[in-house]
C-alpha positions in Angstrom: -145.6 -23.0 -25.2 -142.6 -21.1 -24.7 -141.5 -18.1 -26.9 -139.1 -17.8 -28.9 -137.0 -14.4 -28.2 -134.1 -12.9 -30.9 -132.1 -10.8 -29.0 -129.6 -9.1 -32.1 -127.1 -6.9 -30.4 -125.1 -4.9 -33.2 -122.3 -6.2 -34.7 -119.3 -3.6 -33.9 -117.0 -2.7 -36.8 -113.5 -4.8 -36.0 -111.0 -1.8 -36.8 -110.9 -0.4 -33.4 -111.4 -1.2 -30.0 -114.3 -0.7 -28.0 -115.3 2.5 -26.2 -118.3 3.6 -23.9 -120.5 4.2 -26.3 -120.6 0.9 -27.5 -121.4 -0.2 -24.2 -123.8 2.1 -23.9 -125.7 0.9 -26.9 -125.4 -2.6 -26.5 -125.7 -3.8 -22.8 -130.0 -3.5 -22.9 -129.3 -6.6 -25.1 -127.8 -8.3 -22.3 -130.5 -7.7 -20.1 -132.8 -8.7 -22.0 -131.3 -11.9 -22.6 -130.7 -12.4 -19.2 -134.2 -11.6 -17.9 -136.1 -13.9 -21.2 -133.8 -17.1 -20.1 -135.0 -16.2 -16.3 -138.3 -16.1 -17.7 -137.7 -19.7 -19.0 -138.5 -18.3 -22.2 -136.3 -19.9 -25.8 -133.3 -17.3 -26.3 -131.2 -16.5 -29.2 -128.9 -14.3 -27.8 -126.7 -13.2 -31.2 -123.9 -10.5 -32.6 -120.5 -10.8 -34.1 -118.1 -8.4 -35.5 -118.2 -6.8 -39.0 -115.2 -8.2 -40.2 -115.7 -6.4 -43.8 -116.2 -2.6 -45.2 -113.9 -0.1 -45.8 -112.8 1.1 -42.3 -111.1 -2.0 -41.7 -109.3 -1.4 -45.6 -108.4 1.6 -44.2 -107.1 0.9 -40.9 -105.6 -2.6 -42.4 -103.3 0.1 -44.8 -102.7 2.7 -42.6 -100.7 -0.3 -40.1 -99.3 -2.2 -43.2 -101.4 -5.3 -42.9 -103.9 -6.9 -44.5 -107.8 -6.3 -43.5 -108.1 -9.8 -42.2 -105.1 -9.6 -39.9 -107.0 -6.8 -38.3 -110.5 -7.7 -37.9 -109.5 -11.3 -36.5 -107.2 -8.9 -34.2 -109.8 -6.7 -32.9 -112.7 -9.7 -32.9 -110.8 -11.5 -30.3 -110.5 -8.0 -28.1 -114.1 -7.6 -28.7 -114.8 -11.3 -27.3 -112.5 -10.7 -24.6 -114.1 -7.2 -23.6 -117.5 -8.6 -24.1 -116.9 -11.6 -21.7 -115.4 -9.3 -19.2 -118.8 -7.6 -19.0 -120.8 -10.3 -18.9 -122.6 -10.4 -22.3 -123.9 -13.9 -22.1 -124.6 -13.9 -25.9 -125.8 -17.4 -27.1 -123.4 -17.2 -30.2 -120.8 -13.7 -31.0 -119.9 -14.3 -34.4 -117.6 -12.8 -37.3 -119.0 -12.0 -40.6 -115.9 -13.4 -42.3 -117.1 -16.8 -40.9 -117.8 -19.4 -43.5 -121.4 -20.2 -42.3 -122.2 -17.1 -42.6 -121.0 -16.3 -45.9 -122.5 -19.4 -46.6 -126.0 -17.9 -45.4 -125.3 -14.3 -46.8 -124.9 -15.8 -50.6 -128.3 -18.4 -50.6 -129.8 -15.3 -49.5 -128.6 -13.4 -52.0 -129.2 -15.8 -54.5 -133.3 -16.2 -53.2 -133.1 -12.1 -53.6 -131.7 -11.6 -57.1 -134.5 -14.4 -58.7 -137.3 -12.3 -56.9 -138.8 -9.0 -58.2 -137.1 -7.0 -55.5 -134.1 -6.7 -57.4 -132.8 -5.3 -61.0 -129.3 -4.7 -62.8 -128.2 -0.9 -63.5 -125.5 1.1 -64.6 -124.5 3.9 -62.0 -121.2 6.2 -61.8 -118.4 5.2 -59.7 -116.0 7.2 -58.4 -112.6 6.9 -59.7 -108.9 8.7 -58.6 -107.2 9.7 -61.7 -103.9 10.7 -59.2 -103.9 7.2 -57.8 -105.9 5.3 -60.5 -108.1 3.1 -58.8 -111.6 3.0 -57.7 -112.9 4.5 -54.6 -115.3 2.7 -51.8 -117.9 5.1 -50.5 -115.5 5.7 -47.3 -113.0 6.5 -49.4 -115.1 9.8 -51.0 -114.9 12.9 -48.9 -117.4 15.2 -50.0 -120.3 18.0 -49.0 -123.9 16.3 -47.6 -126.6 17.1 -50.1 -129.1 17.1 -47.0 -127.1 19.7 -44.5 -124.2 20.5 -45.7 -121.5 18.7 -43.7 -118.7 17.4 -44.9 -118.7 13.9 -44.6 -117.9 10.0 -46.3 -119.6 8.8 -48.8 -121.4 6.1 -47.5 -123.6 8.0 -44.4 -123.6 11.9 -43.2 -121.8 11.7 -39.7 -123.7 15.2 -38.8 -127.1 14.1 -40.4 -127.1 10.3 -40.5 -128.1 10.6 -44.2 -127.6 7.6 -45.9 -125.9 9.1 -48.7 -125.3 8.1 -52.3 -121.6 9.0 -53.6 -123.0 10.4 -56.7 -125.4 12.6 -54.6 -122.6 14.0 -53.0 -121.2 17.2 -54.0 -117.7 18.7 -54.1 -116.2 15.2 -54.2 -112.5 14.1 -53.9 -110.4 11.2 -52.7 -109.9 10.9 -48.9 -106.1 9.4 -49.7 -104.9 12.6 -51.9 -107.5 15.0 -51.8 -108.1 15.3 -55.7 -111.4 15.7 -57.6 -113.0 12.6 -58.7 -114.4 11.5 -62.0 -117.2 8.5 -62.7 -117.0 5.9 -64.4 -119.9 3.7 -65.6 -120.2 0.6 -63.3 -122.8 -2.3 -63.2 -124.2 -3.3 -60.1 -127.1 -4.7 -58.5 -130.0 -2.7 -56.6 -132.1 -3.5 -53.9 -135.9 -2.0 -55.1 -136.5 -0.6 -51.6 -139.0 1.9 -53.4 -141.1 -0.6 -54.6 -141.7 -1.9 -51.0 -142.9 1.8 -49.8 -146.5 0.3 -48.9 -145.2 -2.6 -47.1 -142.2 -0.6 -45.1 -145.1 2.2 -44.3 -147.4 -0.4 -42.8 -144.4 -1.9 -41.1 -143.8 1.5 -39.3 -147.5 2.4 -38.3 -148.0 -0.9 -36.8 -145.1 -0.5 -34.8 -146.1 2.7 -32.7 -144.3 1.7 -29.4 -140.9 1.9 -30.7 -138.4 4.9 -29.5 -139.0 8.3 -30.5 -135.4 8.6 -32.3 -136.2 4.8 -34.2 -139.9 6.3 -35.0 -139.1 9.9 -36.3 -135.7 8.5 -38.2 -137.7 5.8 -40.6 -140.4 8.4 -41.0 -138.2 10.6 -42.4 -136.1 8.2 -44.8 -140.0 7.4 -45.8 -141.1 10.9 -46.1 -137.9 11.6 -48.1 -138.8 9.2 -51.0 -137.1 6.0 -50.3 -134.0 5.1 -52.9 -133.2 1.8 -54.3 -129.7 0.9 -52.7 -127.1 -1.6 -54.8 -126.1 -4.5 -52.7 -123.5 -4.7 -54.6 -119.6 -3.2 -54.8 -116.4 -2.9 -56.9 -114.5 -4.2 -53.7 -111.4 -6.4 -53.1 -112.2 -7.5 -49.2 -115.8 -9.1 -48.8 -118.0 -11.9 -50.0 -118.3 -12.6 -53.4 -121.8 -12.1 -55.1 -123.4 -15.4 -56.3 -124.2 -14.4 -59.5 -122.3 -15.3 -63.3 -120.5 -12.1 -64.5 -119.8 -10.5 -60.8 -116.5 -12.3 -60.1 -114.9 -8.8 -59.5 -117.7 -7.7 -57.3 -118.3 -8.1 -53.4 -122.0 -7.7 -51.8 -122.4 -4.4 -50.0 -121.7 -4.8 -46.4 -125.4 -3.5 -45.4 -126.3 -5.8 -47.4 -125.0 -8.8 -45.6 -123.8 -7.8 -42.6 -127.7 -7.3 -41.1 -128.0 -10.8 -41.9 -125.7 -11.8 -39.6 -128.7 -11.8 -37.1 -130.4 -14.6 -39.4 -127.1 -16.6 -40.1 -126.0 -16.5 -36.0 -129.6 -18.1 -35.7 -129.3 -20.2 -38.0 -126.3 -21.7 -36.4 -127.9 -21.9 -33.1 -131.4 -23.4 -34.5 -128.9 -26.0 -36.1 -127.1 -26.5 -32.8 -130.4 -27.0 -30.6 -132.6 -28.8 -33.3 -134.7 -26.2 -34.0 -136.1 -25.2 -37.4 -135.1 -21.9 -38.4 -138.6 -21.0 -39.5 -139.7 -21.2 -35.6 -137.8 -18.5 -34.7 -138.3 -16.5 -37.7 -142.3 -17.2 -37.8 -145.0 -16.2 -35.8 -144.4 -17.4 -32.2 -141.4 -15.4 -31.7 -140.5 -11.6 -30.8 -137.6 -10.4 -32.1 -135.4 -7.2 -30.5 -132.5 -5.5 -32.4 -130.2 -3.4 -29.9 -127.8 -0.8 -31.2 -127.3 2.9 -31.7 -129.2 5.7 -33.3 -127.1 5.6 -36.3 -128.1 2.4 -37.1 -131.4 3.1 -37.1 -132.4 3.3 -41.0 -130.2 -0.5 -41.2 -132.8 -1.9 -39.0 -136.4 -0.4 -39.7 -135.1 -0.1 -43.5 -133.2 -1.8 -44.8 -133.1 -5.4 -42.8 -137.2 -5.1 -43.4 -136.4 -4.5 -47.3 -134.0 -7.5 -47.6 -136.3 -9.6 -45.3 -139.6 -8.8 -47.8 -137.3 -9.0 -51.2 -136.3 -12.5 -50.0 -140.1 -13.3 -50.2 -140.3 -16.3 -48.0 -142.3 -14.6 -45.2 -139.8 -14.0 -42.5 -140.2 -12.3 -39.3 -139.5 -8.7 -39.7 -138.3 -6.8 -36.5 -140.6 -6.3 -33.6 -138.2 -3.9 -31.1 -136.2 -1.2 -31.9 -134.1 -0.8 -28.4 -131.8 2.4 -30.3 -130.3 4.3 -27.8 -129.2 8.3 -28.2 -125.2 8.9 -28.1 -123.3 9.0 -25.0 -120.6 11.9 -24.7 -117.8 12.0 -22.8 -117.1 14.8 -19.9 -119.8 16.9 -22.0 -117.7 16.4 -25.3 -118.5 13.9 -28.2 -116.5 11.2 -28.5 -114.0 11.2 -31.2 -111.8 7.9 -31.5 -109.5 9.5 -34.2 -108.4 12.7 -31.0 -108.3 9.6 -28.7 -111.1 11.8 -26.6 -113.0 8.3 -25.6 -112.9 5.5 -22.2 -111.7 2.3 -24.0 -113.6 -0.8 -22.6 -110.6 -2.7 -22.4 -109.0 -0.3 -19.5 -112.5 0.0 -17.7 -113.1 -3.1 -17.1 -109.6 -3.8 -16.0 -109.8 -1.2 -13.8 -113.3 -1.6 -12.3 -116.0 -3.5 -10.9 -118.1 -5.1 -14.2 -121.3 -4.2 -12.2 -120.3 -0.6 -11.5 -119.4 -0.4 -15.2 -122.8 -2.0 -15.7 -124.7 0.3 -13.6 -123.4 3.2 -14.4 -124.5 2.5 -18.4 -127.8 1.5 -17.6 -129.0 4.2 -14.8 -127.6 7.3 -17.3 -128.6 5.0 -20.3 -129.0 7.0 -23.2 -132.7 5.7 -23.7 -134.6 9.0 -24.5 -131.7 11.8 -25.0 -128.0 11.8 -24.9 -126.7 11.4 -21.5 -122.6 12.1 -20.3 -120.2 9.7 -19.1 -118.3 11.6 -16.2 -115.4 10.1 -13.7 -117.1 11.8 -10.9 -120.5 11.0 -11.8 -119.1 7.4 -11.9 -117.4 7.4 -8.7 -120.7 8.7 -7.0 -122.8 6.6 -8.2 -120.6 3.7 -7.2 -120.1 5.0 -4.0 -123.4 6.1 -3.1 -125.8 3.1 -5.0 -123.6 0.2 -5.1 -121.7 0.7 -2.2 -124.2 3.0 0.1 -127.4 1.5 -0.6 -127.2 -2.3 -2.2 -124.2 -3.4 -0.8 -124.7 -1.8 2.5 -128.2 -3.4 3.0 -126.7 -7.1 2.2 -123.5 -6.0 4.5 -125.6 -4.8 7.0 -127.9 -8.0 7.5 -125.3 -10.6 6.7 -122.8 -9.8 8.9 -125.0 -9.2 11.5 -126.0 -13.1 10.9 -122.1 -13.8 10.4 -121.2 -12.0 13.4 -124.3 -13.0 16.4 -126.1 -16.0 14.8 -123.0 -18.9 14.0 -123.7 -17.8 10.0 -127.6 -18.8 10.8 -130.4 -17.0 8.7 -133.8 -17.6 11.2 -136.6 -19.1 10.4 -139.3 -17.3 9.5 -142.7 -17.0 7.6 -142.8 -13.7 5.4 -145.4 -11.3 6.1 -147.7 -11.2 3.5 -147.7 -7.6 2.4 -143.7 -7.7 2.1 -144.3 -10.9 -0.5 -147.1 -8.6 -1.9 -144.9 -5.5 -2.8 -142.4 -7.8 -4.2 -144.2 -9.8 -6.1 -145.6 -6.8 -7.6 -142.4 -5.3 -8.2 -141.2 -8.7 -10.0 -143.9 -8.2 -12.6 -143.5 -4.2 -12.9 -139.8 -4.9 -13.8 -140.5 -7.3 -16.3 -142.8 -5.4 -18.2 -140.3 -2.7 -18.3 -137.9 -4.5 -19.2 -139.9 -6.0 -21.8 -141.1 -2.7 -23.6 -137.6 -1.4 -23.2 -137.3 0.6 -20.4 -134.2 -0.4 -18.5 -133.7 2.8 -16.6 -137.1 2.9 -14.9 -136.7 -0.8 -14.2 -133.7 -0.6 -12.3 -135.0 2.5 -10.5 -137.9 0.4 -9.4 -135.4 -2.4 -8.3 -133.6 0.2 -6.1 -136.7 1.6 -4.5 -136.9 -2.0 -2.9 -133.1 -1.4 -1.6 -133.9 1.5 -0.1 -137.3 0.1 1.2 -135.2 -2.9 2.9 -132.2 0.0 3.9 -135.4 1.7 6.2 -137.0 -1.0 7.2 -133.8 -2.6 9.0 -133.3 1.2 10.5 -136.7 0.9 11.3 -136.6 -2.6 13.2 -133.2 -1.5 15.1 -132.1 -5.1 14.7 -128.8 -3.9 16.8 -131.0 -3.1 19.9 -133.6 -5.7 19.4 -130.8 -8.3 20.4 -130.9 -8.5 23.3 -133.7 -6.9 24.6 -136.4 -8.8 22.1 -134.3 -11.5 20.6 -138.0 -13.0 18.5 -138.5 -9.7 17.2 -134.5 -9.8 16.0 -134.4 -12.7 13.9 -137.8 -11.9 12.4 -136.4 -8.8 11.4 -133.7 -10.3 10.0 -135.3 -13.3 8.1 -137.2 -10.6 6.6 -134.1 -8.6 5.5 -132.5 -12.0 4.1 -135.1 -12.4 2.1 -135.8 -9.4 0.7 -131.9 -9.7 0.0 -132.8 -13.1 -1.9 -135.0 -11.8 -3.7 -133.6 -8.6 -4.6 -130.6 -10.7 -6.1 -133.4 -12.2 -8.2 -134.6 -9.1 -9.8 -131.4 -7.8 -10.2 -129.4 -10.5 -11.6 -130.1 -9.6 -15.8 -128.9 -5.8 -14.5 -125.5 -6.8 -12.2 -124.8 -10.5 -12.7 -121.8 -10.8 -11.1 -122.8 -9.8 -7.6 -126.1 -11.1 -7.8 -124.4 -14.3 -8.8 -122.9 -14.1 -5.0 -125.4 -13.9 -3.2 -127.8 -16.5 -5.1 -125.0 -18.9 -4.1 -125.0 -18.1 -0.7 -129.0 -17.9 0.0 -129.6 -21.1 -2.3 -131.2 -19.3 -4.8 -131.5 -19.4 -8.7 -132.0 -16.7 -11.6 -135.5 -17.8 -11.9 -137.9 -14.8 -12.5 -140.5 -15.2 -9.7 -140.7 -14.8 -5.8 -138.3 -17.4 -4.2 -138.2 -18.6 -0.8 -134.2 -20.1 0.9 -133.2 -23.2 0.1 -130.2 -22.5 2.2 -130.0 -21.6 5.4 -126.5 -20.3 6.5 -124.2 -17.8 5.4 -121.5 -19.8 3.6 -117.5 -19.0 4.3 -116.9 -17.6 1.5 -119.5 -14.8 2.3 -117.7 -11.3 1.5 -118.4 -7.6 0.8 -119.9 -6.8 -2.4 -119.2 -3.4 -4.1 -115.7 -1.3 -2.7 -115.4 2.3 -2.4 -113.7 3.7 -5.8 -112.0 7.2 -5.4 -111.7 9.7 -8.5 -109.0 9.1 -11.1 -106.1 11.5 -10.6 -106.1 13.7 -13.8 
């Protein structure tokens, strides 16, 4: 019976464009996707911009329009950027969709008749200079935790998930005054009550990254807080509940749910039940950042227990460390970042997607550096992959009429490979996309020697058997190699499937074709440095 496989990418905030670091954080998803359909395995491939919150408010004034004018702006540049990569997500969604506000409110609604949640009275922060009430990213303020100034809704030093009335020396981020509270009534989520359940969650999960392991310890350790799902907002979805008309649910608490609402779609679509892919024969990733750690071993588990109707919590935490930019942090607001939109104009999508998985921040934060880039290109892509399929095809282009010989491989070749195909899979499985695609490339250079070895060139004419042996077996480990390759660098792989008669299919595969099409060409180009 096949699996059922969630793959939830996060969903990027539409109130700016996409940078590196987003790529960075997101593209294991992809690969993962890619690999599970190879696999032959059921994927639900899902994401969507964050169409609400307070950074789009923000951004929405600052131009002089209105917040939905500029998250349906920036959700079509994230489609486009996103399809220029080659995320081949199943559905990429938008928050402000009406299915999934749909979703988001008979969720809510399940919630608030369950134990998990309760009615309080909190303070609210309030601007007596421009008399209105202030959204958490609308506080500036000192972290209680370490001290950093930061917004009121999470520490950008700390990753706190802050409280505003936790936060000390408060004032509004339009004028800079001081703040008062008023009294406000609002829905919380009783995360505290579910401490035993969110414990157990985490000690069964021991396999996860260290950053995903040692952040929900920590919010754990710390004495976990009850969290209102709801907000005094003017742009989100309304709470399904008498006596909140004014009121909109906090985006954490709906826009997590996207992952179950995108599914819900699909299940819909393909005539599935949704309980299938949420139930037990099913393994579910979520791919993002570290600073969305505590929104997807927290929180999403919190909402998912409150709801009470046994849903899958998450199985993989794929959170990656930041990426920084020429050895500085990226910082959108100095315009110190590589916009997505320009680098994939600009360059090869597999060299972009190379670069981001080989220096993925997995373990630690890695840099993103032009000349690191261009070598890698260069040198990988160019020197060693695209050299070895250069190399052998032309060679068939050139002295065979386009011919790839017969042959029958040698059964410690289909031994190694075979053995590499199920290496790479686990890896990929358990999340380790660096070491995967190092193990792919130990077979490029493995093929590299072996034609060096073999000295097809001389072979031609003084043994011409010993030739096309040699380079049936280089075809083939070409083939194959395109195979294992293909969820890392689809569009190149895509190239030369087509031209050997192959498919995406993870396993050993034998030709189906047998000569070099015309439309064979180089794969990978030389790139040179970027003039600064």
């Amino acid at each position: 019976m096949n699996k059922n496989i969630l793959i939830g990418g996060a969903w990027p905030y539409a109130n700016g464009s996409l940078h590196i670091g987003h790529v960075a954080g997101l593209l294991p998803g992809d690969i993962l996707a890619r690999y599970y359909r190879a696999k032959g395995e059921n994927v639900f491939y899902v994401s969507g911009s964050d169409c609400y919150g307070t950074p789009i408010t923000i951004r929405a004034k600052q131009e002089n329009r209105t917040p939905a004018e500029i998250s349906e702006y920036y959700h079509a540049e994230f489609c486009e950027d996103f399809k220029n990569l080659g995320f081949s997500y199943d559905l990429y969604g938008k928050t402000s969709d009406e299915k999934h506000i749909a979703f988001v409110q008979k969720f809510h609604k399940k919630l608030y008749a369950g134990c998990y949640t309760e009615e309080r009275t909190v303070k609210q922060a309030y601007c007596p200079s421009c008399a209105k009430v202030l959204t958490d990213r609308f506080v500036i303020g000192t972290c209680p935790v370490c001290g950093a100034k930061t917004r009121g809704d999470q520490c950008d030093s700390c990753n706190e998930v802050l409280d505003i009335e936790t936060l000390l020396d408060t004032h509004c981020a339009d004028c800079g005054s001081a703040l008062i509270y008023k009294d406000s009534t609002q829905i919380f989520l009783l995360i505290s009550k579910l401490k035993n359940e969110l414990v157990n969650f985490l000690e069964t999960h021991p396999y996860w990254r260290k950053n995903a392991i040692a952040f929900t310890k920590r919010y754990i350790d710390e004495g976990l807080r009850d969290r209102a799902i709801t907000r005094d907002l003017e742009w989100g979805i309304d709470v399904p509940l008498d006596g909140y008309d004014e009121k909109k649910i906090y985006i954490w608490a709906e826009n997590v749910l996207g992952y179950l609402s995108a599914t819900a779609a699909l299940c819909e679509e393909r005539g599935i039940p949704f309980e299938e892919v949420f139930g037990e024969n099913a393994r579910h990733y979520y791919v993002h950042g570290k600073d969305n750690i505590p929104f997807h071993s927290i929180i999403l588990p919190a909402l998912l227990l409150g709801h009470g109707e046994g849903l899958r919590l998450p199985d993989d935490i794929i959170s990656s460390e930041h990426i920084t930019l020429e050895g500085r942090k990226i910082s959108t607001s100095q315009n110190w970042a590589v916009w997505l939109k320009e680098l994939s104009r600009d360059y090869h999508p597999d060299a972009i997607r190379y670069f981001f998985i080989a220096n993925g921040p997995e373990k630690r934060d890695t840099d993103f550096s032009w000349r690191e880039f261009t070598e890698q290109n260069n040198s990988e892509l160019v020197g060693a992959w695209g050299n070895f399929v250069n190399r052998t095809l032309a060679f068939l282009v050139k002295y065979n009429d386009r011919r790839i010989p017969e042959g029958t491989v040698d059964p410690e070749i289909r031994s190694k490979v075979a053995q590499i195909f199920e290496t790479v899979g686990t890896l990929i499985e358990n999340g380790r996309f660096k070491d995967a695609l190092e193990g792919i490339f130990e077979l490029v250079r493995f093929g590299n020697k072996y034609y060096d070895t073999k000295e097809p060139w001389k072979t031609r004419t003084s043994a011409p058997v010993e030739c096309s042996d040699t380079l049936f077996h280089c075809t083939w480990l070409i083939g194959n190699l395109a195979v294992l390759l293909a969820p890392f660098l689809p569009f190149s792989s895509e190239k030369v499937l087509g031209w050997l008669g192959l498919t995406t299919v993870w396993n050993v595969q034998d030709f189906t074709s047998w000569k070099i099409p015309e439309d064979y060409s180089i794969l990978f180009t030389r790139i040179e440095l970027p003039k600064q």
